[in-house]
mmCIF file as Biopython writes it, N, C-alpha, C and O atoms, coordinates in Angstrom:
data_model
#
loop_
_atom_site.group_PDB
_atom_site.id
_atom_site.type_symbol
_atom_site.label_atom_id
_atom_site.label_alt_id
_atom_site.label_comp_id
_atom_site.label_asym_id
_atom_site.label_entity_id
_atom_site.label_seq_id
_atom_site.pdbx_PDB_ins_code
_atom_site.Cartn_x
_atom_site.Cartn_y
_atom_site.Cartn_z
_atom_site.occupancy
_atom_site.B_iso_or_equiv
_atom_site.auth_seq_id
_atom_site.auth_asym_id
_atom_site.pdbx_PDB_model_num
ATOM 1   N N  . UNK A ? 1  ? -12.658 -10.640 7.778   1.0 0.0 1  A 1 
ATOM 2   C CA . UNK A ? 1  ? -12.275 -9.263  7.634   1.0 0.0 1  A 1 
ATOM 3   C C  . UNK A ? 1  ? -10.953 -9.144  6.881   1.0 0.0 1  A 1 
ATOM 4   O O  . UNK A ? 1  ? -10.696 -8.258  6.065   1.0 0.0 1  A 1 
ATOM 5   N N  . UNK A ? 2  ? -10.223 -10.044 7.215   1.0 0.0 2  A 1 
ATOM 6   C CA . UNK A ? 2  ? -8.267  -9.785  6.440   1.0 0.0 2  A 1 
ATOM 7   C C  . UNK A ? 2  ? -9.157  -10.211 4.972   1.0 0.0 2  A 1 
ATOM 8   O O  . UNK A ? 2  ? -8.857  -9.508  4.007   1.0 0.0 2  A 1 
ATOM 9   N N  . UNK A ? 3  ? -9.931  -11.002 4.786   1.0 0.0 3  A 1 
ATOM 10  C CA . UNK A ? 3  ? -10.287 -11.645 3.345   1.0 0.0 3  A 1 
ATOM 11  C C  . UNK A ? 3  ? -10.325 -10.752 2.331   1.0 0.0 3  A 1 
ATOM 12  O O  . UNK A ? 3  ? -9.918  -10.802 1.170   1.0 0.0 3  A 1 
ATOM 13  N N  . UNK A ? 4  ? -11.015 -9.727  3.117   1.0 0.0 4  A 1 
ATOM 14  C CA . UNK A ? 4  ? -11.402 -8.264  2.549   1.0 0.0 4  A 1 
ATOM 15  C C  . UNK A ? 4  ? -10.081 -7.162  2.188   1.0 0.0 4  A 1 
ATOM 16  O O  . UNK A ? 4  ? -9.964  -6.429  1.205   1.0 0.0 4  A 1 
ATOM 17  N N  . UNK A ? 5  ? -9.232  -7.326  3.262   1.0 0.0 5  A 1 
ATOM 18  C CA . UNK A ? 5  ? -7.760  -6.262  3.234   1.0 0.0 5  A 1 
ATOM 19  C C  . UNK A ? 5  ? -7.278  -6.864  1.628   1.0 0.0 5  A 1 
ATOM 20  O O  . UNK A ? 5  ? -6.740  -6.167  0.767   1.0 0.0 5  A 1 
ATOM 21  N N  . UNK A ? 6  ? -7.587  -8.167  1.508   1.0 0.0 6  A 1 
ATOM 22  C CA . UNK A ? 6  ? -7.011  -8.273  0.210   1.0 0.0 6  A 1 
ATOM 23  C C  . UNK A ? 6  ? -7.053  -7.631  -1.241  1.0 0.0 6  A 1 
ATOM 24  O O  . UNK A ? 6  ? -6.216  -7.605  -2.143  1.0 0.0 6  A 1 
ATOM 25  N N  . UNK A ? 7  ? -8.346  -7.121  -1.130  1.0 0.0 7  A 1 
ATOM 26  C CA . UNK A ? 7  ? -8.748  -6.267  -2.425  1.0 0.0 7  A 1 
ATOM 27  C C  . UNK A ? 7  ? -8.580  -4.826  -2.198  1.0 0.0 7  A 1 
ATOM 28  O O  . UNK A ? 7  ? -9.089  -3.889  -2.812  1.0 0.0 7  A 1 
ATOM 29  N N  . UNK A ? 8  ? -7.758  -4.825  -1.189  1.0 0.0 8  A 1 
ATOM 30  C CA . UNK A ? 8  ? -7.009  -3.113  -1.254  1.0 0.0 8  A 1 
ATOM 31  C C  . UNK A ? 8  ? -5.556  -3.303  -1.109  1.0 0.0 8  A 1 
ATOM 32  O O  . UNK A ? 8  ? -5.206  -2.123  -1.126  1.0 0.0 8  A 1 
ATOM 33  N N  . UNK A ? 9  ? -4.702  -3.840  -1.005  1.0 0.0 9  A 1 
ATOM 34  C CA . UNK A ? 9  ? -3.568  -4.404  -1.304  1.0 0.0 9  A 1 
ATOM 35  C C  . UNK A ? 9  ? -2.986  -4.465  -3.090  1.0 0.0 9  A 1 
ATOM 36  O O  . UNK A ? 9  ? -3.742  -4.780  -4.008  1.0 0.0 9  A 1 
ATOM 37  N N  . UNK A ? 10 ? -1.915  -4.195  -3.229  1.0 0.0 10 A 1 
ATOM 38  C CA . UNK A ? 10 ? -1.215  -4.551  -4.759  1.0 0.0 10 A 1 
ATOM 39  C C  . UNK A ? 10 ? -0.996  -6.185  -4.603  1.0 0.0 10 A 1 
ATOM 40  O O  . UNK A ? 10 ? -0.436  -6.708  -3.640  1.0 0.0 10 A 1 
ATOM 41  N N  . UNK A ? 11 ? -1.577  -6.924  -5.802  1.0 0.0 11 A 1 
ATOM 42  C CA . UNK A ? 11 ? -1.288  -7.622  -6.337  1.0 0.0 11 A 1 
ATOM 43  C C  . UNK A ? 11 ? 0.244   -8.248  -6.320  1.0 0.0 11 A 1 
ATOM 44  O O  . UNK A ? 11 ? 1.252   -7.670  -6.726  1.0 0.0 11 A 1 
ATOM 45  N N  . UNK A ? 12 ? 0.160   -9.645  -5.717  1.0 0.0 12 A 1 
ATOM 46  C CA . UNK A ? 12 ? 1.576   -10.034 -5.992  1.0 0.0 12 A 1 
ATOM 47  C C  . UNK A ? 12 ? 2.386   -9.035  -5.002  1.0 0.0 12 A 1 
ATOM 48  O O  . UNK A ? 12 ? 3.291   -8.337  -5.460  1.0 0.0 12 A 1 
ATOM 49  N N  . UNK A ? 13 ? 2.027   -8.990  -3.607  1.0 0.0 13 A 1 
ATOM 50  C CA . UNK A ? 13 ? 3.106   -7.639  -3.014  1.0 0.0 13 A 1 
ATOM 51  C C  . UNK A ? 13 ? 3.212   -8.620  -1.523  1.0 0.0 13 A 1 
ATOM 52  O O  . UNK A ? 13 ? 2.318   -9.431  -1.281  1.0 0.0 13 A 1 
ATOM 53  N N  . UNK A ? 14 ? 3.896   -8.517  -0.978  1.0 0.0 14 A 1 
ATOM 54  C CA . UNK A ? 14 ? 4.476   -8.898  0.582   1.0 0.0 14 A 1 
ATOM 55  C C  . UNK A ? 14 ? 2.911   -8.674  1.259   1.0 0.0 14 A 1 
ATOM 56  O O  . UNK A ? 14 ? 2.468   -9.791  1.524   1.0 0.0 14 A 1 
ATOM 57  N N  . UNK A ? 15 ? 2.101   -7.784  1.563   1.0 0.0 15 A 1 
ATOM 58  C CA . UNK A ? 15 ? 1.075   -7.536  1.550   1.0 0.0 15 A 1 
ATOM 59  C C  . UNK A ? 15 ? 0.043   -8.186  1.353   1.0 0.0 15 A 1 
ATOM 60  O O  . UNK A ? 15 ? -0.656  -8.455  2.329   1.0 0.0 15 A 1 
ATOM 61  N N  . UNK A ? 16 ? -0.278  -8.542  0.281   1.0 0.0 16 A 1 
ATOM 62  C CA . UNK A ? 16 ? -0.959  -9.511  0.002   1.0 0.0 16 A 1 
ATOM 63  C C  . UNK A ? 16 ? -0.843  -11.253 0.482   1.0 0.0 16 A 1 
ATOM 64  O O  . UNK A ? 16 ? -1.760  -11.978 0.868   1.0 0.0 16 A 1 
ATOM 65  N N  . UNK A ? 17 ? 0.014   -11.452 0.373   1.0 0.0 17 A 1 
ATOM 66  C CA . UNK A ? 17 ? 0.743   -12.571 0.587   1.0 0.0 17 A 1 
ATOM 67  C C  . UNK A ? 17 ? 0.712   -12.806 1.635   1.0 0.0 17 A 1 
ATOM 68  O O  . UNK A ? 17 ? 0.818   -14.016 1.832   1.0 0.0 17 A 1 
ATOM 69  N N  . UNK A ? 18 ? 0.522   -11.709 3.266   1.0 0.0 18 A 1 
ATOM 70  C CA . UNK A ? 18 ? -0.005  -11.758 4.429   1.0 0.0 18 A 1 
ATOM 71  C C  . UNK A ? 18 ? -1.215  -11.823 4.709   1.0 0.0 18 A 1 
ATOM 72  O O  . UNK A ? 18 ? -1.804  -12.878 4.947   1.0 0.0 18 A 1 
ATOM 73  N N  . UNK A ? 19 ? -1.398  -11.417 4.710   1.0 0.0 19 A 1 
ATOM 74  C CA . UNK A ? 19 ? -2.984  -11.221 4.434   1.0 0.0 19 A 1 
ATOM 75  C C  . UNK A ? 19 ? -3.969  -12.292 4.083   1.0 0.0 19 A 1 
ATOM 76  O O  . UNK A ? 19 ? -5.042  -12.471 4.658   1.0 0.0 19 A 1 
ATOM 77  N N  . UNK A ? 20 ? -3.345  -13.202 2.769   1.0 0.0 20 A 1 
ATOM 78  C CA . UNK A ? 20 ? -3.736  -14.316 2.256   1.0 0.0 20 A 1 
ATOM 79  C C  . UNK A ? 20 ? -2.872  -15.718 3.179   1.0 0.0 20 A 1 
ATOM 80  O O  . UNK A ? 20 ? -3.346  -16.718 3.719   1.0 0.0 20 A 1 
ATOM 81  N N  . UNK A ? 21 ? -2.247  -15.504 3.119   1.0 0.0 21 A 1 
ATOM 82  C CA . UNK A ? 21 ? -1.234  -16.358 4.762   1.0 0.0 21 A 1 
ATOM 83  C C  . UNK A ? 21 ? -2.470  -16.627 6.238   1.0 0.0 21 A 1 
ATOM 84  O O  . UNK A ? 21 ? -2.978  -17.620 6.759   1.0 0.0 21 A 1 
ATOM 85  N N  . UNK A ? 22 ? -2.547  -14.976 6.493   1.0 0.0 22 A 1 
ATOM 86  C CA . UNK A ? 22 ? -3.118  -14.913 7.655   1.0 0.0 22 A 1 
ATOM 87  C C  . UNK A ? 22 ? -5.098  -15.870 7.510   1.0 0.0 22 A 1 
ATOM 88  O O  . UNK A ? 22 ? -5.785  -16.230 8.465   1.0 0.0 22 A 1 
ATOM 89  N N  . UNK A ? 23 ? -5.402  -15.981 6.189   1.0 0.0 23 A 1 
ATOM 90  C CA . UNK A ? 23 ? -6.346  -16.043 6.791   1.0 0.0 23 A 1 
ATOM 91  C C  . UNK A ? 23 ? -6.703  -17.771 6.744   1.0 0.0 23 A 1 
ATOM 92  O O  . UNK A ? 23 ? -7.589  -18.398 7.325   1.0 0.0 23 A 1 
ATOM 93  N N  . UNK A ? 24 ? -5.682  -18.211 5.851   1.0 0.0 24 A 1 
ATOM 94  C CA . UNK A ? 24 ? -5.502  -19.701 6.174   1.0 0.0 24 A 1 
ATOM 95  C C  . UNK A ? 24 ? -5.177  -19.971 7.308   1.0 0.0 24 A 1 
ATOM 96  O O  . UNK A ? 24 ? -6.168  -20.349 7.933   1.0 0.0 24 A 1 
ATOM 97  N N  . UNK A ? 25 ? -3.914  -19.971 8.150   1.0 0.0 25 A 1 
ATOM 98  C CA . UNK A ? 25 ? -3.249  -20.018 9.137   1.0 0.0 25 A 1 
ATOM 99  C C  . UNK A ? 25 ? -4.192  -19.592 9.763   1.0 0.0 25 A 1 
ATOM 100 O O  . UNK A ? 25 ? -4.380  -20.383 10.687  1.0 0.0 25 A 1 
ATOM 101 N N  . UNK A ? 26 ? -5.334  -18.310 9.822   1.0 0.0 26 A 1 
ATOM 102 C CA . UNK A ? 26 ? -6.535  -18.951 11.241  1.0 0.0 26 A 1 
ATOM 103 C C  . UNK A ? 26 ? -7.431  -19.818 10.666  1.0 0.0 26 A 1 
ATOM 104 O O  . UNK A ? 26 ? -7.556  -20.903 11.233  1.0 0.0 26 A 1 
ATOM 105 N N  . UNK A ? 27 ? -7.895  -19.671 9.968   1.0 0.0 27 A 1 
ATOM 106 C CA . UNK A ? 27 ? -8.734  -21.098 9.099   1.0 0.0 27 A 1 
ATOM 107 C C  . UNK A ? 27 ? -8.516  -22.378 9.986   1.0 0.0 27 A 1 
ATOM 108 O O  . UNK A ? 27 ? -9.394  -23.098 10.463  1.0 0.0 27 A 1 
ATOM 109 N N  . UNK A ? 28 ? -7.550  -22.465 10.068  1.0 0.0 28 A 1 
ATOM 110 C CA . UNK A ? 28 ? -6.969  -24.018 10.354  1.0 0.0 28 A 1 
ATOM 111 C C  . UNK A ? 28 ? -6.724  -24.409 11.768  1.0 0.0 28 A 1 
ATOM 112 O O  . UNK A ? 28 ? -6.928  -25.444 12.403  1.0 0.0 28 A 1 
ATOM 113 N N  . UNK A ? 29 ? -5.967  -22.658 12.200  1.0 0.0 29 A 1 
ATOM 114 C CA . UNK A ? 29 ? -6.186  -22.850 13.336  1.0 0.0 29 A 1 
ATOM 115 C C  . UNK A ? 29 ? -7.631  -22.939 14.088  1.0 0.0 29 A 1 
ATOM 116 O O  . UNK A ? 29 ? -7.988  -23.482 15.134  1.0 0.0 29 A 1 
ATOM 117 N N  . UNK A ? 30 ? -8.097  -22.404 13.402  1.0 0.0 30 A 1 
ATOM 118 C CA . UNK A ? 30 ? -9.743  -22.400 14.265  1.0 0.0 30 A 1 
ATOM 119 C C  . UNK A ? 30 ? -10.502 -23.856 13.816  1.0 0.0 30 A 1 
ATOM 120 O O  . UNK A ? 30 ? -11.428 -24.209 14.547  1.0 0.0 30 A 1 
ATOM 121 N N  . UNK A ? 31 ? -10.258 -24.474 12.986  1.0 0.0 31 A 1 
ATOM 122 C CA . UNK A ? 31 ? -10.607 -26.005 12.648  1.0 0.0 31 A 1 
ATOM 123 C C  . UNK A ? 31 ? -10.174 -26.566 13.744  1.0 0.0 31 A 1 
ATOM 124 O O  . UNK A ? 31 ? -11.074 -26.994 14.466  1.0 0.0 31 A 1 
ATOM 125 N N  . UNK A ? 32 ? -8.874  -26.742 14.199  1.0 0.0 32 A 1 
ATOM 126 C CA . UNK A ? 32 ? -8.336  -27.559 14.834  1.0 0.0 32 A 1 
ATOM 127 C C  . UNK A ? 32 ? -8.270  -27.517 16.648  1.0 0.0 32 A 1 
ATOM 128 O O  . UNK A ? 32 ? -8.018  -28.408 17.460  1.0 0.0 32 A 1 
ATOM 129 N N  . UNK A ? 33 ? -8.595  -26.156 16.809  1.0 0.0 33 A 1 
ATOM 130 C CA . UNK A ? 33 ? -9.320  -25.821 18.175  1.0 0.0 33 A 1 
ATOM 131 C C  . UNK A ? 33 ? -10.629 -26.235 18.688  1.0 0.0 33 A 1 
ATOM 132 O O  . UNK A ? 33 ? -10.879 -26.458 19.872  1.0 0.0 33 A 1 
ATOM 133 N N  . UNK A ? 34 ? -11.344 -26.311 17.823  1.0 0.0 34 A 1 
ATOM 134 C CA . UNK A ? 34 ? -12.916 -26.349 17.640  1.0 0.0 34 A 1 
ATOM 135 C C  . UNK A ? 34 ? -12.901 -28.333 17.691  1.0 0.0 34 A 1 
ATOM 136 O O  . UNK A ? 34 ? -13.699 -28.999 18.351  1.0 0.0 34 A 1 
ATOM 137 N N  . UNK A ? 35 ? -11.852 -28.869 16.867  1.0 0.0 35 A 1 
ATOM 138 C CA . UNK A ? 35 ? -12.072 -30.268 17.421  1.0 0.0 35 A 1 
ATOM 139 C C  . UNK A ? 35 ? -11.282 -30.681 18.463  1.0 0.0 35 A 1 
ATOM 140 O O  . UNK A ? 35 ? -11.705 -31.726 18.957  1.0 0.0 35 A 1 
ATOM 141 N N  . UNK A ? 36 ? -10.080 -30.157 19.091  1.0 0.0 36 A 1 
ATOM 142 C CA . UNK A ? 36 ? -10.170 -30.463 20.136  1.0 0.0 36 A 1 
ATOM 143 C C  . UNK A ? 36 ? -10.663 -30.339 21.332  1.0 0.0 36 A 1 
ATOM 144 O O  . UNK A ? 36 ? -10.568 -31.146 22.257  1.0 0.0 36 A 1 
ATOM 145 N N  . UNK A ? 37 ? -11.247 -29.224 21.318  1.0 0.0 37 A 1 
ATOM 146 C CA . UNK A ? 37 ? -12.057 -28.391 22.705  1.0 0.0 37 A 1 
ATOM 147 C C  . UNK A ? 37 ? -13.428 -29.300 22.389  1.0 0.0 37 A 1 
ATOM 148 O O  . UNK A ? 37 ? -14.264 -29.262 23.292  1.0 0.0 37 A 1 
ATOM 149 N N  . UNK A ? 38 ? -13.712 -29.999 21.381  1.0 0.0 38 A 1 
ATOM 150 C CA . UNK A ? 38 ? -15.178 -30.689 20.924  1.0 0.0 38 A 1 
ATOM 151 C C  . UNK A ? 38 ? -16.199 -29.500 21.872  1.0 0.0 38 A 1 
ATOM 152 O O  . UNK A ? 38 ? -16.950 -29.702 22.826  1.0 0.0 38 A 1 
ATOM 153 N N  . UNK A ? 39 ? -15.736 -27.843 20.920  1.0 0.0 39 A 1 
ATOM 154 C CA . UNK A ? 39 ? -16.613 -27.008 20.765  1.0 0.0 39 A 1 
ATOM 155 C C  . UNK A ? 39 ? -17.433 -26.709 18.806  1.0 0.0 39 A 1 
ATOM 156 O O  . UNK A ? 39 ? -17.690 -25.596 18.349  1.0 0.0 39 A 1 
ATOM 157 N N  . UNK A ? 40 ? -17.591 -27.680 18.270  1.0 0.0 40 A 1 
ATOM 158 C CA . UNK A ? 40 ? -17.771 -27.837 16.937  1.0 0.0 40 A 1 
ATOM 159 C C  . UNK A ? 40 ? -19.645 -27.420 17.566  1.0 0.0 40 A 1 
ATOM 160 O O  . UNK A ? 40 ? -20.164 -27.557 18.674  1.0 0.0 40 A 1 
ATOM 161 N N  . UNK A ? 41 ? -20.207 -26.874 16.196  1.0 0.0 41 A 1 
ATOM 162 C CA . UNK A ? 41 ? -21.406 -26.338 15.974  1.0 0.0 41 A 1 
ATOM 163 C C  . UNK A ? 41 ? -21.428 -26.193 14.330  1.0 0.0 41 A 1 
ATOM 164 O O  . UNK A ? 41 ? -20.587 -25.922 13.472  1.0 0.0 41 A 1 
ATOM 165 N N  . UNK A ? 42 ? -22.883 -26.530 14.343  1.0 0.0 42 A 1 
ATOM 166 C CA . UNK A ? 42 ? -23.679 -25.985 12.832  1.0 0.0 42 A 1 
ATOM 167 C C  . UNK A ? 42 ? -23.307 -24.918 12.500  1.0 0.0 42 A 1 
ATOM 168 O O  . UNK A ? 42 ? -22.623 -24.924 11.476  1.0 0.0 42 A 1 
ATOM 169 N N  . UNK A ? 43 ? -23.588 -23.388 13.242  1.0 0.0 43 A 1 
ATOM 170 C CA . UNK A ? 43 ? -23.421 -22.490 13.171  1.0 0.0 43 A 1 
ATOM 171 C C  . UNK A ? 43 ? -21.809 -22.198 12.428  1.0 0.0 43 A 1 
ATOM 172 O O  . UNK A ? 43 ? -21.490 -21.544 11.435  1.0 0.0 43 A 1 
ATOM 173 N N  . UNK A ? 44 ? -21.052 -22.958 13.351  1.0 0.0 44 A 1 
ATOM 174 C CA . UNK A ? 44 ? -19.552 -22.529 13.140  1.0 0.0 44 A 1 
ATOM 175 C C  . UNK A ? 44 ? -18.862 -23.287 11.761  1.0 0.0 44 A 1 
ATOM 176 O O  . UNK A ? 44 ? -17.870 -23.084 11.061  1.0 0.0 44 A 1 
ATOM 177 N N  . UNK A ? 45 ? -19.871 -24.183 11.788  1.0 0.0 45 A 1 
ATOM 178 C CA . UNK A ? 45 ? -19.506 -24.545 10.348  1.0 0.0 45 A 1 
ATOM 179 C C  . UNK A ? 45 ? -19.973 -23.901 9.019   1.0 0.0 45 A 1 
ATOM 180 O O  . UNK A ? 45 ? -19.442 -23.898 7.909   1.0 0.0 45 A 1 
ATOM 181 N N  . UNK A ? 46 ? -21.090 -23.374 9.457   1.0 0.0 46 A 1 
ATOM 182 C CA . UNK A ? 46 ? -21.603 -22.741 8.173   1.0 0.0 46 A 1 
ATOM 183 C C  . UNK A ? 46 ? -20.983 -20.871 8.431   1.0 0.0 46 A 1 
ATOM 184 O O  . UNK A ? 46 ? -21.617 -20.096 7.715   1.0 0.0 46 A 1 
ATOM 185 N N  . UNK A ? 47 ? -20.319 -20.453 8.972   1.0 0.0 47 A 1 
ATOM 186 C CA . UNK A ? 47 ? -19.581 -19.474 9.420   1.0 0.0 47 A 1 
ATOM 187 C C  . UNK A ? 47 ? -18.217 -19.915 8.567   1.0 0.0 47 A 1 
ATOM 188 O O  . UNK A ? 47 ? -17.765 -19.147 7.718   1.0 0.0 47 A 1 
ATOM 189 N N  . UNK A ? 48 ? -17.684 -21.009 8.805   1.0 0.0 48 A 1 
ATOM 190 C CA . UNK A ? 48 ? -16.658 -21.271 8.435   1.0 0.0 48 A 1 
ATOM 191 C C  . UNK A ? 48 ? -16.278 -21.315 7.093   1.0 0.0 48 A 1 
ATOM 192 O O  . UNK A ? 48 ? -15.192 -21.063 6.571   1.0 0.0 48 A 1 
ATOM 193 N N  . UNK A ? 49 ? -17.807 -21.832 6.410   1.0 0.0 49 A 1 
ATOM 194 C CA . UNK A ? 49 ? -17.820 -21.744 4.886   1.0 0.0 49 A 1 
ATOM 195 C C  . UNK A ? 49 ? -17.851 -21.109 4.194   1.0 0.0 49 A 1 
ATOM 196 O O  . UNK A ? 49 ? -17.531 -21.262 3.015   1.0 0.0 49 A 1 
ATOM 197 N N  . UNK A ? 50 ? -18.557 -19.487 5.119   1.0 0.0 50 A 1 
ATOM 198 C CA . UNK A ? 50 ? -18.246 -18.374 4.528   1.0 0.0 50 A 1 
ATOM 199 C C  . UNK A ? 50 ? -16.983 -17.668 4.314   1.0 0.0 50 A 1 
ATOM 200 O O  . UNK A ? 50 ? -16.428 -17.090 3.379   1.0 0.0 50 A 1 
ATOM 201 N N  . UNK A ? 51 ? -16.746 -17.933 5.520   1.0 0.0 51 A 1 
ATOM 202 C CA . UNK A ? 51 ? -14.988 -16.948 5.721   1.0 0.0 51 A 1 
ATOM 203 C C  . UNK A ? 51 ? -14.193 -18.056 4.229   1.0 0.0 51 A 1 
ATOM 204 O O  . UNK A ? 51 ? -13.098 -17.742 3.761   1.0 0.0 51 A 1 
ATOM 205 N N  . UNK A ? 52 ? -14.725 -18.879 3.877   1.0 0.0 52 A 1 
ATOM 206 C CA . UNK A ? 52 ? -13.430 -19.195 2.617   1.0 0.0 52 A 1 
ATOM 207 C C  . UNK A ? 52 ? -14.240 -18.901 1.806   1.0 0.0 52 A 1 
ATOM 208 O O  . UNK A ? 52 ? -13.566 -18.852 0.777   1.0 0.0 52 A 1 
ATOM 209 N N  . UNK A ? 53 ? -15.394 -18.630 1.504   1.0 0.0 53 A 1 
ATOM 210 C CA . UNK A ? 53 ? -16.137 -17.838 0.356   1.0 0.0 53 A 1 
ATOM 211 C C  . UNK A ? 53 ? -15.981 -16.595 0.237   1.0 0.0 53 A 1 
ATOM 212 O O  . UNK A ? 53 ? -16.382 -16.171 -0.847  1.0 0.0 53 A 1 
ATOM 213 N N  . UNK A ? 54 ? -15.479 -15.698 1.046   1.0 0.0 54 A 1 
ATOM 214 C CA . UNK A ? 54 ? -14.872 -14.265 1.121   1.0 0.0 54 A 1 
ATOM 215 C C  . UNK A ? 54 ? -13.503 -14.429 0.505   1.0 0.0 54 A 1 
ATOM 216 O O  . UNK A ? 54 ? -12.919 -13.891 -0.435  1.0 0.0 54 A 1 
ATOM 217 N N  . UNK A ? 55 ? -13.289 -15.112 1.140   1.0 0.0 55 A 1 
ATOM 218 C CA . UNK A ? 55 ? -11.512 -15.341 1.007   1.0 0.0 55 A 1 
ATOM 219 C C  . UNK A ? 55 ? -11.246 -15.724 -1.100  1.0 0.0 55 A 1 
ATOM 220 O O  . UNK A ? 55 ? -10.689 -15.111 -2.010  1.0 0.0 55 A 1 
ATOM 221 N N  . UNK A ? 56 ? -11.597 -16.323 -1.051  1.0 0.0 56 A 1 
ATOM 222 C CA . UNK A ? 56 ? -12.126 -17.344 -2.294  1.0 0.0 56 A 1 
ATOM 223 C C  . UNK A ? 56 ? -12.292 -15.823 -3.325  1.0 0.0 56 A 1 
ATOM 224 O O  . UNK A ? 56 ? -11.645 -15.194 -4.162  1.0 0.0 56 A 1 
ATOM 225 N N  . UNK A ? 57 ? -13.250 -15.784 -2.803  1.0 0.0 57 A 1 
ATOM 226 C CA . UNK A ? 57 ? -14.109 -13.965 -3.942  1.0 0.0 57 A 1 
ATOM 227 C C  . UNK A ? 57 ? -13.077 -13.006 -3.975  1.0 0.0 57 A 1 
ATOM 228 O O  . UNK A ? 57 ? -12.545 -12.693 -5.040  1.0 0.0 57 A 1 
ATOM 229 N N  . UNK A ? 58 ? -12.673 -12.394 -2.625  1.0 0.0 58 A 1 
ATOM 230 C CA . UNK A ? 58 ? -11.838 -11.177 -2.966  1.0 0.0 58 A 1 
ATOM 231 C C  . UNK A ? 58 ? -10.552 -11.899 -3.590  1.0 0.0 58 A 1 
ATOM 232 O O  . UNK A ? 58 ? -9.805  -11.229 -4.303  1.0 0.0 58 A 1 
ATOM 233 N N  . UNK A ? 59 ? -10.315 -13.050 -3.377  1.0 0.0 59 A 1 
ATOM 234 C CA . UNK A ? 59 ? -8.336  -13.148 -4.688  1.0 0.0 59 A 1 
ATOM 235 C C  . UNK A ? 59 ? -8.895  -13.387 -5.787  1.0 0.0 59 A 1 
ATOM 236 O O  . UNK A ? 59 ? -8.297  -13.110 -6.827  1.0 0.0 59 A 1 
ATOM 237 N N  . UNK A ? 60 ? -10.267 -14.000 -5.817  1.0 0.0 60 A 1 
ATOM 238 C CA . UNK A ? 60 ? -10.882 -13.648 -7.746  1.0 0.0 60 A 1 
ATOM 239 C C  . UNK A ? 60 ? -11.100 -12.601 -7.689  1.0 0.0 60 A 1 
ATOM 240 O O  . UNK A ? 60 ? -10.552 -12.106 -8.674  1.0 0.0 60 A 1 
ATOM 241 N N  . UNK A ? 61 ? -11.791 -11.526 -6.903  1.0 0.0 61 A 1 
ATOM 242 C CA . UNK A ? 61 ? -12.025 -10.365 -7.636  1.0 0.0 61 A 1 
ATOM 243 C C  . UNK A ? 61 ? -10.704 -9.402  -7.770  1.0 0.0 61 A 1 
ATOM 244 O O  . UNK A ? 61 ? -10.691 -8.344  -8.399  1.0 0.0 61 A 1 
ATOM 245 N N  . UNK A ? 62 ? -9.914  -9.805  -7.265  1.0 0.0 62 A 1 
ATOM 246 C CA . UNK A ? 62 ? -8.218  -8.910  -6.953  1.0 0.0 62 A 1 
ATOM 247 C C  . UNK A ? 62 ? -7.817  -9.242  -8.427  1.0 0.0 62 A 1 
ATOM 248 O O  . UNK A ? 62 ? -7.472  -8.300  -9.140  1.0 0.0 62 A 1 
ATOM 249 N N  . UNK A ? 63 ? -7.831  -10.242 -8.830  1.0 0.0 63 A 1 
ATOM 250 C CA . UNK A ? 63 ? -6.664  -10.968 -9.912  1.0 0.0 63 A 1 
ATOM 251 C C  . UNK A ? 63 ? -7.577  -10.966 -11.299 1.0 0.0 63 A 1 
ATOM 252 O O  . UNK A ? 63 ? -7.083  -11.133 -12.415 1.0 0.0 63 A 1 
ATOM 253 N N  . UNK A ? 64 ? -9.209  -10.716 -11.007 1.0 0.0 64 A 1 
ATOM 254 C CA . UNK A ? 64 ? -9.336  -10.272 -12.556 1.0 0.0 64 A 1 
ATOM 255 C C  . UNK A ? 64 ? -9.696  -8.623  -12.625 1.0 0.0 64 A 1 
ATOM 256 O O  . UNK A ? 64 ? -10.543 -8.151  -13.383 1.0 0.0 64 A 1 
ATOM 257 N N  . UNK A ? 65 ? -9.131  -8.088  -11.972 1.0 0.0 65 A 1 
ATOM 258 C CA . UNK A ? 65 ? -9.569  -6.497  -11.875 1.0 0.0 65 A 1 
ATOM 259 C C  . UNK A ? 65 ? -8.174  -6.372  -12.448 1.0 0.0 65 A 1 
ATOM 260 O O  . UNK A ? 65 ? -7.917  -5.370  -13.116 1.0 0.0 65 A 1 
ATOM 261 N N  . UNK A ? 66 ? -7.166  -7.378  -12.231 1.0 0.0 66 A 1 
ATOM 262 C CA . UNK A ? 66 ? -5.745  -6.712  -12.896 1.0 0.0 66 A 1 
ATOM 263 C C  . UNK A ? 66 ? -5.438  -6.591  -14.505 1.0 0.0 66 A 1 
ATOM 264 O O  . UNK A ? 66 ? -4.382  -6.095  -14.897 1.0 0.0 66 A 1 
#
């Protein structure tokens, strides 16, 4: 969902820069929960691949709309 806040945000703004922060920083955090709780799943992996394929799309689609 923040992946998304990104393509309504200005370019290059404090804003953005959170937003794009926030969704690494859970990214990673949720990697690293998931192996220690050895609650890891198919599901959550292929979940996981999406949320950086969102992430991924909206800062390309942000940065060539400029």
């Amino acid at each position: 969902m923040a992946a998304l806040l990104i393509l309504f945000t200005d370019s290059f703004t404090v804003g953005s820069f959170v937003f794009y922060s926030y969704c690494g920083i859970t990214d990673i955090a949720d990697g690293i929960i998931a192996r220690k709780t050895y609650t890891q799943s198919s599901f959550g992996e292929k979940l996981d691949s999406m949320q950086i394929l969102y992430l991924l799309q909206s800062v390309y689609i942000k940065f060539c709309r400029r």
